[in-house]
N, C-alpha and C positions, 0 to 999 in steps of 0.2 A: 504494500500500500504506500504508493509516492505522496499521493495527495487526498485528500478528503474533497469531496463531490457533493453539492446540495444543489438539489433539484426538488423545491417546493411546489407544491399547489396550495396559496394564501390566499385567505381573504379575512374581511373583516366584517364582524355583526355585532349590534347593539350587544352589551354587556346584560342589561338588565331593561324592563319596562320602566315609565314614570306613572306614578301611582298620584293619583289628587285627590285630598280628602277634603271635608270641612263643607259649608252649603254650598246649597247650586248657584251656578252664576250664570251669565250670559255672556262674563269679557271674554274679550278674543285675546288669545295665544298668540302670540310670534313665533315664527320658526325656528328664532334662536333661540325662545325660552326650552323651548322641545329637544335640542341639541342633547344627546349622549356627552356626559362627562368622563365614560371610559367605555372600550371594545376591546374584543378578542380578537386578537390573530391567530391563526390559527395553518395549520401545515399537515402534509395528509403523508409525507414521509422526509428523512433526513437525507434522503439521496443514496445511503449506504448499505443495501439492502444484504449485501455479503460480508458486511465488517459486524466483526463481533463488539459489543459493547465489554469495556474494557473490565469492571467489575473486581476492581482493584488491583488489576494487572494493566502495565504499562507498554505494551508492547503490539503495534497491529492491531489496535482497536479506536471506538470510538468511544468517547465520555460524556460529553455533555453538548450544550447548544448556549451561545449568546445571542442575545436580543440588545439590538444597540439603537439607542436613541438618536437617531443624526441630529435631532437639533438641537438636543443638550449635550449631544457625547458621550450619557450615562449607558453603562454596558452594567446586565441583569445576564446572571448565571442561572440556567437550567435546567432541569436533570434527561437527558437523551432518551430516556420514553416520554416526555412531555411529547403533544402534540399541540398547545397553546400556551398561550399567553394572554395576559388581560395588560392591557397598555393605559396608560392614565391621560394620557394627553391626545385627542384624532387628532387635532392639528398639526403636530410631530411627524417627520419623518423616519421610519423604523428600518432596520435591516439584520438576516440571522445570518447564525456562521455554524457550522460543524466542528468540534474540538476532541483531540484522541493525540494517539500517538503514534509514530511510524516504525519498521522494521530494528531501529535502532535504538529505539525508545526516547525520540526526540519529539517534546511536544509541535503540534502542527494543528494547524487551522485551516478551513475550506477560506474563499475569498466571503464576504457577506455579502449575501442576496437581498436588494430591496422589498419591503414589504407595498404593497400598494393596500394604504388604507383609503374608504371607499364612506 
C-alpha cells in the first residue's frame, strides 16, 4: 500500500427538524430564520475497501478519517468505521482525508476530498 485512496459519495442533510412551540401565530418566517444550525456529512465508503483497519497494529492498514474545516482550519479526528459527521457550521467549507500507515510503518494520508455541503 503506497498510498491511501478516498473515493466518497457525500452529501449533506438537515441534522435535526425545528420544533415551535408556545401559541399560534400568523407571523411569517424568513428563510433565514428556518436555516439549519448544523448537518451531517456523510460518506458511503473510505475508498479502501482491501486495507485492513489497523486495530493497533501499525503496518499496511488504515486508522482513522479527518474532517477538516477549510474555513477555520480546525481538523476533527474520527474513528474509520464512522461513516459521518455532524458539522456545526453549513457555511464552512469541509474536506476528509484517509489516515493509516504504509508497508514501512510510516504514517500517510490520502490527499482531502472536498465535501460539497448542499
Amino acid at each position: 500500500m503506497r498510498r491511501l485512496a478516498l473515493a466518497l459519495l457525500i452529501f449533506a442533510a438537515p441534522a435535526g427538524r425545528m420544533l415551535f412551540c408556545g401559541s399560534a401565530s400568523t407571523a411569517a418566517v424568513s428563510p433565514q430564520e428556518l436555516k439549519p444550525t448544523s448537518m451531517v456529512i456523510s460518506w458511503s465508503s473510505d475508498g479502501n475497501p482491501l486495507v485492513p483497519v489497523c486495530n493497533g497494529r501499525k503496518l499496511n492498514c488504515k486508522k482513522d478519517l479527518t474532517v477538516l474545516d477549510r474555513t477555520t482550519g480546525q481538523e476533527i479526528t474520527v474513528p474509520i468505521i464512522a461513516s459521518s459527521y455532524t458539522i456545526s457550521n453549513p457555511n464552512d467549507s469541509y474536506a476528509v482525508r484517509v489516515n493509516g500507515y504504509n508497508g514501512r510503518g510510516v504514517s500517510i494520508s490520502s490527499e482531502y476530498e472536498v465535501v460539497q455541503v448542499q
